[in-house]
VOBA-1610 file (N, C-alpha, C; in pm, whole numbers, padded with zeros to 5 digits, always signed):
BEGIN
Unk+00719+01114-01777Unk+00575+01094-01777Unk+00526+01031-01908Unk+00593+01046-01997Unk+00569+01005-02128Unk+00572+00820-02123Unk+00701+00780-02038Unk+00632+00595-02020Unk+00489+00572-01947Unk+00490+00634-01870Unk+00411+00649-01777Unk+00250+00639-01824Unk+00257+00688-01907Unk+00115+00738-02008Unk+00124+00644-02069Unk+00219+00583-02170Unk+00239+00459-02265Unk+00189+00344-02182Unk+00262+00323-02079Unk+00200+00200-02033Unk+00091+00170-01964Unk+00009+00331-01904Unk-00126+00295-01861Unk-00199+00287-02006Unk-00163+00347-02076Unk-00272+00326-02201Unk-00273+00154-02247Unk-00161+00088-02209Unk-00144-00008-02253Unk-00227-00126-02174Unk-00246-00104-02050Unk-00306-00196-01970Unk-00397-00137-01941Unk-00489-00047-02009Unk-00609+00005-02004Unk-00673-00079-02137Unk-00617-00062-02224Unk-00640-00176-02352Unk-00678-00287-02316Unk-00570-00353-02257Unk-00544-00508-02215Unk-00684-00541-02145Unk-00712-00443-02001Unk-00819-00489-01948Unk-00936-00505-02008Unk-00936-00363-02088Unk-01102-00338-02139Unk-01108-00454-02232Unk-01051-00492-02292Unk-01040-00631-02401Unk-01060-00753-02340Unk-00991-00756-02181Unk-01031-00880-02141Unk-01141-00881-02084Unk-01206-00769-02014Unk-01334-00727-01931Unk-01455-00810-02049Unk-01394-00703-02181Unk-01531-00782-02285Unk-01545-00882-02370Unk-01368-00996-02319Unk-01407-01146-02342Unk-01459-01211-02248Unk-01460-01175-02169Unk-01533-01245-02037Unk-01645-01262-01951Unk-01690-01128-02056Unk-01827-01080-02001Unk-01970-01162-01994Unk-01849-01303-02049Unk-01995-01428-02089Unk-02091-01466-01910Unk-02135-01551-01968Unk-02245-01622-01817Unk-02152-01694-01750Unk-02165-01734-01635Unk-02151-01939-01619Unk-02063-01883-01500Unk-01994-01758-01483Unk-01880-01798-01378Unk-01916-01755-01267Unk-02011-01713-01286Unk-02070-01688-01070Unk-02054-01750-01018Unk-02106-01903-01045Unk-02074-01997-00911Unk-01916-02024-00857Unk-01820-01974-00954Unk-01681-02045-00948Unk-01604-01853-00857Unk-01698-01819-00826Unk-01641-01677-00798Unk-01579-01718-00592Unk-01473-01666-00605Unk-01391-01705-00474Unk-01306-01562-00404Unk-01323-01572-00236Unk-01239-01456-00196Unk-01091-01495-00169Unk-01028-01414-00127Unk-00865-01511-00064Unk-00782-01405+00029Unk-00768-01449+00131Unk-00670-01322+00182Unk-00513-01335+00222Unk-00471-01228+00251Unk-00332-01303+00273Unk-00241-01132+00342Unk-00098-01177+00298Unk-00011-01109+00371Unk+00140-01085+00273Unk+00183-00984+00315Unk+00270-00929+00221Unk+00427-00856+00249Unk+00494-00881+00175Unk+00611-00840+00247Unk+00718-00802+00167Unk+00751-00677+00123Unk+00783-00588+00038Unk+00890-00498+00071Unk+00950-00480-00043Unk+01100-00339-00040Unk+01064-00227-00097Unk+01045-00104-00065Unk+00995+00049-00128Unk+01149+00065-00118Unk+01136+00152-00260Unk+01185+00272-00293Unk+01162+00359-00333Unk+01224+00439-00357Unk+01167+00599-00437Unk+01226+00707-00515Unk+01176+00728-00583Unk+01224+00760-00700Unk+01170+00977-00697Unk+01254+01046-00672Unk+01269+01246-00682Unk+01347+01260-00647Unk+01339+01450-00583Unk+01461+01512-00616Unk+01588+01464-00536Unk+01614+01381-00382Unk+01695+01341-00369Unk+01755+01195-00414Unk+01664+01137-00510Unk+01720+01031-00577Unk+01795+01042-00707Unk+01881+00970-00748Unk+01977+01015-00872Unk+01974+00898-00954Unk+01807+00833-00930Unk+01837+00721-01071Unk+01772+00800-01198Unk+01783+00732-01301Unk+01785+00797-01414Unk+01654+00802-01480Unk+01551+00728-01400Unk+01418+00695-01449Unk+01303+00639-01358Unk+01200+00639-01345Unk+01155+00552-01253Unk+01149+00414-01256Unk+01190+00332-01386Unk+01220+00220-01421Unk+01392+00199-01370Unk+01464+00285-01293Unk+01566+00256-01220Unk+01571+00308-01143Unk+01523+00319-00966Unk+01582+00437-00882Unk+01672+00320-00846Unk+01752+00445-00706Unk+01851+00378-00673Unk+01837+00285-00529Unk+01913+00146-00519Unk+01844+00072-00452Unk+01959+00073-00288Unk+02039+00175-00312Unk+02115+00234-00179Unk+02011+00238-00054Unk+01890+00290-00072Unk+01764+00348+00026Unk+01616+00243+00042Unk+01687+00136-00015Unk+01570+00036+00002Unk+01502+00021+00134Unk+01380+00014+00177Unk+01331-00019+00257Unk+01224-00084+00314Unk+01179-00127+00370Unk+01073-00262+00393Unk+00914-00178+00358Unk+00837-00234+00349Unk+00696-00260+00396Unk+00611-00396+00386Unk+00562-00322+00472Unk+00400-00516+00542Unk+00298-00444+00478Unk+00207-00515+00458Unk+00095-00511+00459Unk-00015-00621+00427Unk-00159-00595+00462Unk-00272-00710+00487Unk-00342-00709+00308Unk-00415-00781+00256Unk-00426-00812+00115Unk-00560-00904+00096Unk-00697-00845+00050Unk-00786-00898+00017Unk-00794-00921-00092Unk-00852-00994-00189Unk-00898-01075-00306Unk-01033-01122-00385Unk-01085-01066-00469Unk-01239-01121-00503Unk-01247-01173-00629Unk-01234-01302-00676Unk-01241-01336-00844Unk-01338-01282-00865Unk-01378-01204-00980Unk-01489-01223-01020Unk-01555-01278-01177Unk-01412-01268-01252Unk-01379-01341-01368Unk-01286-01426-01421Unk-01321-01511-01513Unk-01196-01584-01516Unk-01046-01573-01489Unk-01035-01410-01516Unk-00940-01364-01578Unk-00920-01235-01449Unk-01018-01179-01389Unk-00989-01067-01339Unk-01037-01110-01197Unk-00985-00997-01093Unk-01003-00975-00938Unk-01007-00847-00886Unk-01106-00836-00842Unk-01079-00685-00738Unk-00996-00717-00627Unk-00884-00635-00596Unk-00801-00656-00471Unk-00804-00537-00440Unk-00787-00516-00285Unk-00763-00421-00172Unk-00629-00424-00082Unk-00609-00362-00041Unk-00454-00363+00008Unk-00398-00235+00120Unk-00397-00291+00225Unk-00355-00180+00338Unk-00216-00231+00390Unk-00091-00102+00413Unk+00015-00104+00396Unk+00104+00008+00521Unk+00233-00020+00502Unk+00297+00072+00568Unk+00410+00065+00566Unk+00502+00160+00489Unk+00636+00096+00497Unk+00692+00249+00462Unk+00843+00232+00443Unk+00930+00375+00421Unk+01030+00399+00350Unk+01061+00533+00274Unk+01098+00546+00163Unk+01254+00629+00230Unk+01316+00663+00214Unk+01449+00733+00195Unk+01541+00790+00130Unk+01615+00875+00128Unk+01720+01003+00033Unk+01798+01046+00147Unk+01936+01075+00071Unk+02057+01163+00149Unk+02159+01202+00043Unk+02163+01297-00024Unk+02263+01352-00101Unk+02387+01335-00058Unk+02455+01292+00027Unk+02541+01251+00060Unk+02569+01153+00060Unk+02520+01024+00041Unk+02500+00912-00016Unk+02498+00858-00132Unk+02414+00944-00218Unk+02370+00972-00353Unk+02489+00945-00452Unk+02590+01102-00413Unk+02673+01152-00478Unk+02804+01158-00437Unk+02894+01094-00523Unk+03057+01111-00471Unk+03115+01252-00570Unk+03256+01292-00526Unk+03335+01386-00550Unk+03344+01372-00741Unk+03365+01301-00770Unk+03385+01271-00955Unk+03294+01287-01027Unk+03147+01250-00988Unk+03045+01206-01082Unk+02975+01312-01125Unk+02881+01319-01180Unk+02772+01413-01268Unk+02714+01466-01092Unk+02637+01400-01002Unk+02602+01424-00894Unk+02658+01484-00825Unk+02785+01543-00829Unk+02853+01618-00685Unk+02758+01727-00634Unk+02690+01788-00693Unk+02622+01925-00671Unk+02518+01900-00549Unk+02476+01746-00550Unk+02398+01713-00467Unk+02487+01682-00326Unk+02585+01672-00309Unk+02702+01728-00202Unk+02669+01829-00198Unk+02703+01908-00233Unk+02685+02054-00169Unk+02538+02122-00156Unk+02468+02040-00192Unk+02292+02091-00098Unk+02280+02015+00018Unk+02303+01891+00025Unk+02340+01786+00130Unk+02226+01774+00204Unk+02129+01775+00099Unk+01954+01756+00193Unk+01950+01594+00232Unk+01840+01541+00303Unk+01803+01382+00290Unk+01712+01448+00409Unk+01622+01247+00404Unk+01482+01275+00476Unk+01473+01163+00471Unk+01350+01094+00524Unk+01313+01014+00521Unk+01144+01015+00553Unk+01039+00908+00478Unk+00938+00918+00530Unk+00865+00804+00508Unk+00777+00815+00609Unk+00682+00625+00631Unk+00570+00691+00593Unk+00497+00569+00511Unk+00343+00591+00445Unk+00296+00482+00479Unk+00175+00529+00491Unk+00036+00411+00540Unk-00030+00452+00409Unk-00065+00334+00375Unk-00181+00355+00198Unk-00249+00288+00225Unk-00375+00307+00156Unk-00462+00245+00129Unk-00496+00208-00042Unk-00513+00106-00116Unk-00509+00089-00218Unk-00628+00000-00279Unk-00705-00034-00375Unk-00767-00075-00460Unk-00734-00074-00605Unk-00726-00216-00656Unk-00715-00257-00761Unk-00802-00374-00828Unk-00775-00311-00983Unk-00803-00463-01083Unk-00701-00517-01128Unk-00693-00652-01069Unk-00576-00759-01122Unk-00675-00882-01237Unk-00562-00845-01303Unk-00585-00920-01475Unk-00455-01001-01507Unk-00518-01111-01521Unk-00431-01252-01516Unk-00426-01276-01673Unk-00315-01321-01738Unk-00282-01338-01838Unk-00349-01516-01892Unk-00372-01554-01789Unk-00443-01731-01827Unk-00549-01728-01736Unk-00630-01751-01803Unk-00747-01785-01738Unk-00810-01909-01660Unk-00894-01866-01561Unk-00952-01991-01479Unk-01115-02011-01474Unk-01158-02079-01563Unk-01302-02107-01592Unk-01353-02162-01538Unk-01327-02270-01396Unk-01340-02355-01292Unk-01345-02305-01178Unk-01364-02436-01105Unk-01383-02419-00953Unk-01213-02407-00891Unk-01209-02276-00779Unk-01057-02228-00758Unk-00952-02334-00737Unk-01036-02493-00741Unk-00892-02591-00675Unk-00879-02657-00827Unk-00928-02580-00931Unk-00858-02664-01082Unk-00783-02505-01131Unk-00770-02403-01065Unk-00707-02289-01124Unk-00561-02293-01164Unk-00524-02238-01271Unk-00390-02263-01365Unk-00283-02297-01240Unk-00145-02353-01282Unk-00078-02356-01162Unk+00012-02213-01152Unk-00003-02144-01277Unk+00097-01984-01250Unk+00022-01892-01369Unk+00055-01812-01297Unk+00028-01720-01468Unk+00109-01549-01400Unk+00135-01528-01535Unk+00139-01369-01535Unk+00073-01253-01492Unk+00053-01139-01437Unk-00050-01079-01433Unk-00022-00932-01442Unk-00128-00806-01434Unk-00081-00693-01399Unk-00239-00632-01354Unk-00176-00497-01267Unk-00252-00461-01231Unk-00265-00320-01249Unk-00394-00192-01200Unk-00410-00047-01218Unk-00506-00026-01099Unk-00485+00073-01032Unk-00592+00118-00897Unk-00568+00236-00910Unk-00612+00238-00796Unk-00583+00352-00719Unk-00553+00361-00562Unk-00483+00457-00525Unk-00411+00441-00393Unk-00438+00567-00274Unk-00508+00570-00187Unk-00477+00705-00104Unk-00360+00693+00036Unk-00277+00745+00017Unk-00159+00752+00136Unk-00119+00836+00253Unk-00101+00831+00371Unk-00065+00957+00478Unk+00091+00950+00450Unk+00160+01029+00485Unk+00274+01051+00424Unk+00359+01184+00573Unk+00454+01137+00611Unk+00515+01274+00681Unk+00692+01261+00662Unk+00749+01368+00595Unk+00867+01340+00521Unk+00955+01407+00693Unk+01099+01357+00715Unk+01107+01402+00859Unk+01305+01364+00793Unk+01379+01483+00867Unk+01520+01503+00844Unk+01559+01523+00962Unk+01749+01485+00994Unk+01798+01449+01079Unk+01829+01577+01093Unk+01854+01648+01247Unk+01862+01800+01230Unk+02025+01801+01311Unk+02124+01880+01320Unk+02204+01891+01323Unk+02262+01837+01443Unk+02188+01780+01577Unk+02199+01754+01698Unk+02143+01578+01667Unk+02136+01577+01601Unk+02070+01434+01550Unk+01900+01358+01603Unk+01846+01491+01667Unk+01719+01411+01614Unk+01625+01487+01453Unk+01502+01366+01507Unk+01464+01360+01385Unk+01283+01449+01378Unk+01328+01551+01299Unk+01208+01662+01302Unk+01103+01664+01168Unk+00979+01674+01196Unk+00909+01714+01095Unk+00907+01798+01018Unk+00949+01803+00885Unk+00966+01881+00779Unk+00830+01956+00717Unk+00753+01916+00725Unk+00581+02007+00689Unk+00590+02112+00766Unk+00551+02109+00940Unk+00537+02220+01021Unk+00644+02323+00991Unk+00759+02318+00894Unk+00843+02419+00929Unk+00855+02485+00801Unk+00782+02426+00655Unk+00750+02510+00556Unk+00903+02518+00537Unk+01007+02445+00454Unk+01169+02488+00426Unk+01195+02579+00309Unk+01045+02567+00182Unk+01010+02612+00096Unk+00959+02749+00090Unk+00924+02775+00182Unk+00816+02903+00222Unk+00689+02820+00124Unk+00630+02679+00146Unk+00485+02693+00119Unk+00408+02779+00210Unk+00268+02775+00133Unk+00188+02868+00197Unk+00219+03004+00222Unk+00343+03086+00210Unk+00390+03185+00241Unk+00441+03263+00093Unk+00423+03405+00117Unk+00425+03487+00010Unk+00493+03494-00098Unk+00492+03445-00216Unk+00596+03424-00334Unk+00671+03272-00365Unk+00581+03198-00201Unk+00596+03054-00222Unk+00534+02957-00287Unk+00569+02835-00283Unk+00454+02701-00359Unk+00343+02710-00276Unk+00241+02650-00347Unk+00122+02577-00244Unk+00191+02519-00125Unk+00078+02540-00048Unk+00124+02423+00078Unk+00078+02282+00064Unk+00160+02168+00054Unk+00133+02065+00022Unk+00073+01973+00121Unk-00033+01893+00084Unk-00090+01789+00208Unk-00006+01669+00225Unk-00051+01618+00342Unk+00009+01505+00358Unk-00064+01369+00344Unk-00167+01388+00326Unk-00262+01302+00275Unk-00287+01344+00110Unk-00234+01216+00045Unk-00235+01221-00121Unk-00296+01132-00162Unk-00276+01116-00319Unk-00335+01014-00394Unk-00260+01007-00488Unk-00229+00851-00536Unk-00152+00805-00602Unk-00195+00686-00703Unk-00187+00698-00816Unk-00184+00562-00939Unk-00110+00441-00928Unk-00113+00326-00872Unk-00090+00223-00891Unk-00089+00134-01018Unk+00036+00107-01066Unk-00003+00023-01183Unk+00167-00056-01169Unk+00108-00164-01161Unk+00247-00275-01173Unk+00235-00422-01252Unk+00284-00535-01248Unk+00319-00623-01292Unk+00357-00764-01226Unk+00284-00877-01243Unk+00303-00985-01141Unk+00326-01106-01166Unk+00377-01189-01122Unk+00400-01323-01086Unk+00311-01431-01021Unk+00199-01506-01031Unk+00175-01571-00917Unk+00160-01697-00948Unk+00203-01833-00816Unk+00226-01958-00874Unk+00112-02039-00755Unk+00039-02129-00798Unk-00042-02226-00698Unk+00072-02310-00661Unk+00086-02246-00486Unk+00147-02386-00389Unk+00039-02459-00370Unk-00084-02479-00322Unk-00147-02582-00281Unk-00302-02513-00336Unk-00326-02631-00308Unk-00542-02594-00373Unk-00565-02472-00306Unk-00532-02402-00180Unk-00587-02311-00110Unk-00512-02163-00087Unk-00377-02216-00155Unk-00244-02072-00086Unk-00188-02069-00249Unk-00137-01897-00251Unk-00103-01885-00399Unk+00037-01787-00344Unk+00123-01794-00414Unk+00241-01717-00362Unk+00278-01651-00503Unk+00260-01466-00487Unk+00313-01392-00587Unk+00409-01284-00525Unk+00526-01252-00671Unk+00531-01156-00695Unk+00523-01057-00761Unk+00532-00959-00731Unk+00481-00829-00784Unk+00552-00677-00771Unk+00576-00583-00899Unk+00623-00470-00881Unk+00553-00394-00913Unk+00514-00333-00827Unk+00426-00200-00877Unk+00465-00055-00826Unk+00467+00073-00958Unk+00453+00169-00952Unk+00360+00271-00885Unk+00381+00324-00766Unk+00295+00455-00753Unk+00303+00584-00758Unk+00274+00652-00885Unk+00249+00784-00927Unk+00204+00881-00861Unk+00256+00946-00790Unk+00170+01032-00666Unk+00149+01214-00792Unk+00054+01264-00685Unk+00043+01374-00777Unk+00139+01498-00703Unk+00222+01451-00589Unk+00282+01543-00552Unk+00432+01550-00564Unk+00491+01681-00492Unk+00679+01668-00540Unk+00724+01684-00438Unk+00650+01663-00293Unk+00752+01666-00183Unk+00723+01542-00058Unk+00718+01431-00118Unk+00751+01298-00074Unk+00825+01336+00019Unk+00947+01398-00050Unk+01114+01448+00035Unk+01141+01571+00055Unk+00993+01637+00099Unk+01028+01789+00110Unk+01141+01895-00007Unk+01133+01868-00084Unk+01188+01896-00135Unk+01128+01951-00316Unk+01099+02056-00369Unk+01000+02034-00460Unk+01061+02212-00540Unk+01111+02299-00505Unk+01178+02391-00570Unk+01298+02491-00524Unk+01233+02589-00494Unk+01349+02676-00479Unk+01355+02703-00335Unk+01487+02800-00266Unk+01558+02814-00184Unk+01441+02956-00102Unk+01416+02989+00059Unk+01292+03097+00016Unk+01409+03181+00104Unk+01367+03258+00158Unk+01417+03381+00256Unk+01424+03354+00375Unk+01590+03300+00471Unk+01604+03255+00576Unk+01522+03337+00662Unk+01524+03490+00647Unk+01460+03586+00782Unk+01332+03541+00771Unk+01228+03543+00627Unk+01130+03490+00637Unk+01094+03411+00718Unk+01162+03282+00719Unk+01143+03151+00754Unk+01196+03200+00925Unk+01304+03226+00928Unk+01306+03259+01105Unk+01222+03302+01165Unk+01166+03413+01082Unk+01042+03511+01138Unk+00944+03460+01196Unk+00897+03342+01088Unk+00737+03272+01101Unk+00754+03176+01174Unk+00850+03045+01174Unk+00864+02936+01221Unk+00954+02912+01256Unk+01081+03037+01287Unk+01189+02985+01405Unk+01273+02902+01347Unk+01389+02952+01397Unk+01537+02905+01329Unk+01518+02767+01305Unk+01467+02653+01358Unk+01487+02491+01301Unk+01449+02531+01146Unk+01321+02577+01103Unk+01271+02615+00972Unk+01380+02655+00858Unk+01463+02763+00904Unk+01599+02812+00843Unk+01730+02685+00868Unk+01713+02679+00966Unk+01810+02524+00957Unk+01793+02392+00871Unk+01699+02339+00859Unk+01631+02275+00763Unk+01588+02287+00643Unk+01623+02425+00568Unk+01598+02443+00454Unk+01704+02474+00379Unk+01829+02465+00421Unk+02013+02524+00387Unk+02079+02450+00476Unk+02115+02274+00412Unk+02212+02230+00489Unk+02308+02260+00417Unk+02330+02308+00314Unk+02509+02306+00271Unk+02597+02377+00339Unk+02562+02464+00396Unk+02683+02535+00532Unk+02721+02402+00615Unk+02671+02297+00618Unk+02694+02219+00735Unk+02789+02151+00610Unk+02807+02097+00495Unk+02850+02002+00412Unk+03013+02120+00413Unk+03020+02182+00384Unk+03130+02319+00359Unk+03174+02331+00475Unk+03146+02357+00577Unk+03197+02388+00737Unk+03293+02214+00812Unk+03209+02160+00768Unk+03274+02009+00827Unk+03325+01937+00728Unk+03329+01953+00619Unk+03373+01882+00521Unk+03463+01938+00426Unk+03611+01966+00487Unk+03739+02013+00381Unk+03733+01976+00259Unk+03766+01883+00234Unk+03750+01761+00119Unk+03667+01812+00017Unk+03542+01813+00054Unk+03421+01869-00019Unk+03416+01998-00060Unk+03512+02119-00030Unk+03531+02219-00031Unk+03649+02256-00149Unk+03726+02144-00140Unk+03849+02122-00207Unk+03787+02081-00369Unk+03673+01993-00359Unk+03674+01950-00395Unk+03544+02058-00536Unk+03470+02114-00506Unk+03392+02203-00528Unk+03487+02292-00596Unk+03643+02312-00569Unk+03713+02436-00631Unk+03765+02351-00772Unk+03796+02200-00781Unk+03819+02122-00876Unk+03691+02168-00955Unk+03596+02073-00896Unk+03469+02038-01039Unk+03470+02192-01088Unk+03464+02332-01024Unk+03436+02440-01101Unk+03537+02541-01130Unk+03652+02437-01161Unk+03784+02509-01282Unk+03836+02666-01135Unk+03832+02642-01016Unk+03837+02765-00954Unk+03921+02744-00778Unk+04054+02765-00797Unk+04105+02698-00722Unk+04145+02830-00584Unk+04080+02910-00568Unk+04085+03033-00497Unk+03969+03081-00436Unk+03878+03000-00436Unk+03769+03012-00338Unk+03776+02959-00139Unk+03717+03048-00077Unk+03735+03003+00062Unk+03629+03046+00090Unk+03559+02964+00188Unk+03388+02974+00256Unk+03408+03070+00392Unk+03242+03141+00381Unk+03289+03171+00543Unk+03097+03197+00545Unk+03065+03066+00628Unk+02916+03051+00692Unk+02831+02988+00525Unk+02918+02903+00457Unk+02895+02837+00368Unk+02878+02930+00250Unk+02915+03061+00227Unk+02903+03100+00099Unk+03034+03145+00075Unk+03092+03161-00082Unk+03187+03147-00154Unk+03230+03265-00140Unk+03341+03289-00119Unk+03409+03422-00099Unk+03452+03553-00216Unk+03494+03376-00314Unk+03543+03421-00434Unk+03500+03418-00575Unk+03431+03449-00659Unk+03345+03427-00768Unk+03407+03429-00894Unk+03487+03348-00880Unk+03568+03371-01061Unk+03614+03264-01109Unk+03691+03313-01212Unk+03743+03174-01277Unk+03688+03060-01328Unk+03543+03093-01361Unk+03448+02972-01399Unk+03389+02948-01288Unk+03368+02986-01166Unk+03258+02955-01109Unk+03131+02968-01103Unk+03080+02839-01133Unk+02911+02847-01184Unk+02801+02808-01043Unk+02672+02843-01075Unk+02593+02758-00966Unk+02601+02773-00845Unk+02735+02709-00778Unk+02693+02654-00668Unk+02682+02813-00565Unk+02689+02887-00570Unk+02682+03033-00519Unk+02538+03052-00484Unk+02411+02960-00587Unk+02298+03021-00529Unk+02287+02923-00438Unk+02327+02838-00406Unk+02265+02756-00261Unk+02261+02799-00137Unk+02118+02799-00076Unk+02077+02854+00022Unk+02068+03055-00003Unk+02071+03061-00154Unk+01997+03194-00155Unk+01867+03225-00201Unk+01775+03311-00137Unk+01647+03307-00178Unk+01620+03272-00357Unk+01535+03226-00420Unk+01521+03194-00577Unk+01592+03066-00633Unk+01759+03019-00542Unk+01847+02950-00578Unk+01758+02792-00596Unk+01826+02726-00674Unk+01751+02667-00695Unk+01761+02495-00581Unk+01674+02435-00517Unk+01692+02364-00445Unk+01652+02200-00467Unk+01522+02187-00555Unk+01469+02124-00618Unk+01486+02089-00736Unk+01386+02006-00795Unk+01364+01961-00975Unk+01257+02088-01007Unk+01319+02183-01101Unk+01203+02273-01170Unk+01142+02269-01238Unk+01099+02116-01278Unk+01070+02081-01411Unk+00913+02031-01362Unk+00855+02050-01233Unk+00748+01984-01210Unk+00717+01864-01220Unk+00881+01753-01212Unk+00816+01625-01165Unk+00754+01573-01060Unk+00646+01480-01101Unk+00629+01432-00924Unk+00698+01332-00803Unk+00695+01290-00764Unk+00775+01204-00677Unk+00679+01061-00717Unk+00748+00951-00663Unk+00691+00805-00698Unk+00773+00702-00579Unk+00681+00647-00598Unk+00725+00563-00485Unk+00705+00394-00532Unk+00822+00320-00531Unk+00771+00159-00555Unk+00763+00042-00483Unk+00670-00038-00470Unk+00664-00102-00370Unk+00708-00254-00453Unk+00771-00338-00402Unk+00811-00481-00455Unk+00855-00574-00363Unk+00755-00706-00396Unk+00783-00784-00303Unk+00689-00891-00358Unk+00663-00983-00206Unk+00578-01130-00216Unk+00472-01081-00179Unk+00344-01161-00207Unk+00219-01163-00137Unk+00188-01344-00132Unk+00135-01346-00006Unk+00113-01514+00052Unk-00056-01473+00068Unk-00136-01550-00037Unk-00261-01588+00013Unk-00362-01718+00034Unk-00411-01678+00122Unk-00504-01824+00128Unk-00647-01805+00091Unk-00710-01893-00018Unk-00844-01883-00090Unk-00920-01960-00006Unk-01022-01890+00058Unk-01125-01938+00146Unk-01220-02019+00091Unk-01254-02145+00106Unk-01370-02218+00082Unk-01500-02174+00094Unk-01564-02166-00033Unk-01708-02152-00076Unk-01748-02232+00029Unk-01906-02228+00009Unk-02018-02337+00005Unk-01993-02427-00027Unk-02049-02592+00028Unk-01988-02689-00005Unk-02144-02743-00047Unk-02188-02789-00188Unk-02324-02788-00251Unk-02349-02966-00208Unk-02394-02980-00170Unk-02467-03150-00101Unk-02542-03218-00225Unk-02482-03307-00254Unk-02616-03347-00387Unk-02750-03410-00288Unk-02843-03366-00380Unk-02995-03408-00301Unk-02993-03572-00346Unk-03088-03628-00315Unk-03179-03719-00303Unk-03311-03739-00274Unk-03320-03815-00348Unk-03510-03799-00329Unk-03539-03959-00249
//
C-alpha cells in the first residue's frame, strides 16, 4: 500500500498543477466529445495469486474484458471519461504453485475461483502535451494518466468437486456473518482507478490508446478468500455440506494426489507421515503448518489485511464527434 499512496500522491500533484495552468479563458469553443470501444486483459492480483507485487501479478490467469468509453475535453490538457465494462479475473493454487518453490503450501490448500465484474468507472485523464486548438490540429500522440473512481458487481464462483461451477458468497466458506467470523462482504464494491496511457492520432476523427490501469478495491475476497479456516459443523449446520466442501479443498489435493503427499513429507524434513480424510497422522520430525489446514482458526488467507486488486490493460479505439460547423456571415 505504501506504492500505492506514493503514486496517487503523485498524480494528484500532477493534476492539481495542470488543472491550475489551464485554468486560463479561450478553450470552450475547442471543447469536443469522442466515443469509442475497448478491448482489454484483467488480471488480479490476492490471496490466490503469487506475484510479488501489484506491479507484477501473475499473467498464467489472464483474461479478457470489453467495454463502451465516453470522452469530454474540457482542457487543453484534461478530459472527463466514463467507462462501462465487463470482463474476468482468475486463481487456482494448483497452477500457482509447483512441488520445489517457496509456493508449495498453496498445493496443499488447493483453493481457486474465478469471477466476472461489470464496473462502472469515471475518470480524469491528463495528457502530458497539450491541445490549445480545434480537435483536428490536436498533438499526433502524447502520454497520459489517469485517477477515478470505479463501482463494480462482482460474484467470485469455484469448481466443486463434480465439476460444476457454484457461488461462493451464498455459502459463507469463512463463516462471514456468522459468530467469531469476518464481516459479511458485499458484492457490490468500490474501487480506485489510477493508471497510465498511450494515445496516438490515426486520423482527424479516431485516436487509438493504450492504457494500464490499477484498481484498488477496498475489499479481500475478490477470490473468496480473505482469512481463516471456520468450523465445518458450523458451516454444515447453516448452509449444508457444499459450504463445508468449499471451504477445505486440501483433502481433495492429499486424497488424489500421491505425489503431493510425498511431496509435503520432503518440503517438511518428515518422511513418516500418512493422511487419512486429509489430515496428518503423524506430527513430528519438523512438521510445521500444514496440520492447520482446514482446522477451525488455521490459517486460509493473507492475515495481513490486504485488499485484492484487479488490472485492467488494453486498447481503447475512439471516434471524436464533430462540433458545430460555424458559417461565416455576410452582410
Amino acid at each position: 500500500m505504501k506504492q500505492f499512496r506514493l503514486l496517487f500522491f503523485v498524480i494528484f500533484l500532477l493534476g492539481t498543477s495542470t488543472i491550475k495552468v489551464n485554468a486560463q479563458k479561450g478553450f470552450k469553443k475547442y471543447r469536443y466529445y469522442s466515443i469509442g470501444g475497448c478491448l482489454n486483459a484483467m488480471n488480479y492480483v490476492g490471496d490466490l495469486d503469487p506475484g510479488p507485487s501489484f506491479l507484477s501479478p501473475s499473467i498464467k490467469f489472464t483474461r479478457y474484458n470489453i467495454g463502451v468509453t465516453g470522452l469530454y475535453r474540457i482542457k487543453p490538457r484534461i478530459s472527463l471519461r466514463a467507462t462501462i465494462s465487463y470482463g474476468r479475473i482468475k486463481g487456482d493454487d494448483a497452477v500457482s504453485a509447483d512441488y520445489e518453490n517457496k509456493n508449495v503450501y498453496r498445493l496443499y490448500r488447493n483453493l481457486s475461483f474465478r469471477n466476472q465484474i461489470f464496473e462502472v468507472k469515471a475518470d480524469v485523464v491528463i495528457d502530458l502535451f497539450e491541445n490549445r486548438r480545434r480537435y483536428t490540429k490536436r498533438v499526433d500522440y502524447t502520454p497520459y494518466m489517469f485517477i477515478g473512481i470505479a463501482y463494480f458487481h462482482h460474484n467470485p464462483q469455484a469448481q466443486a468437486p463434480d465439476g460444476t461451477w457454484v457461488n461462493l458468497k451464498p455459502l459463507h466458506t469463512e463463516g462471514e456473518g456468522m459468530p467469531g467470523g469476518p464481516k459479511n462482504y458485499s458484492l457490490n464494491q468500490v474501487a480506485l482507478p489510477i493508471g497510465l496511457g498511450f494515445r496516438y492520432k490515426l486520423t482527424k476523427q479516431l485516436d487509438i490508446a493504450f492504457d494500464m490501469g490499477w484498481r484498488f478495491t477496498l475489499t479481500d475476497y475478490l477470490d473468496d478468500v480473505g482469512g481463516k479456516y471456520y468450523s465445518k459443523e458450523a458451516l454444515t449446520a447453516q448452509y449444508g455440506d457444499m459450504s463445508r466442501i468449499m471451504s477445505d479443498r486440501s483433502y481433495e489435493a492429499y486424497s488424489t494426489n500421491p505425489e503431493l503427499a510425498a511431496s509435503a513429507d520432503n518440503h517438511y524434513g518428515n518422511n513418516t507421515v500418512t493422511y487419512y480424510n486429509g489430515q496428518p497422522q503423524n506430527q513430528n520430525d519438523g512438521w510445521t503448518g500444514v496440520s492447520t489446514y482446514g482446522q477451525p482458526g488455521g490459517q486460509r488467507g493473507d492475515l495481513k489485511g490486504r485488499r485484492d486488486l484487479y488490472i485492467v490493460t488494453g486498447f481503447h479505439l475512439t471516434y471524436i464527434l464533430p462540433g458545430k460547423v460555424v458559417c461565416p456571415k455576410f452582410r
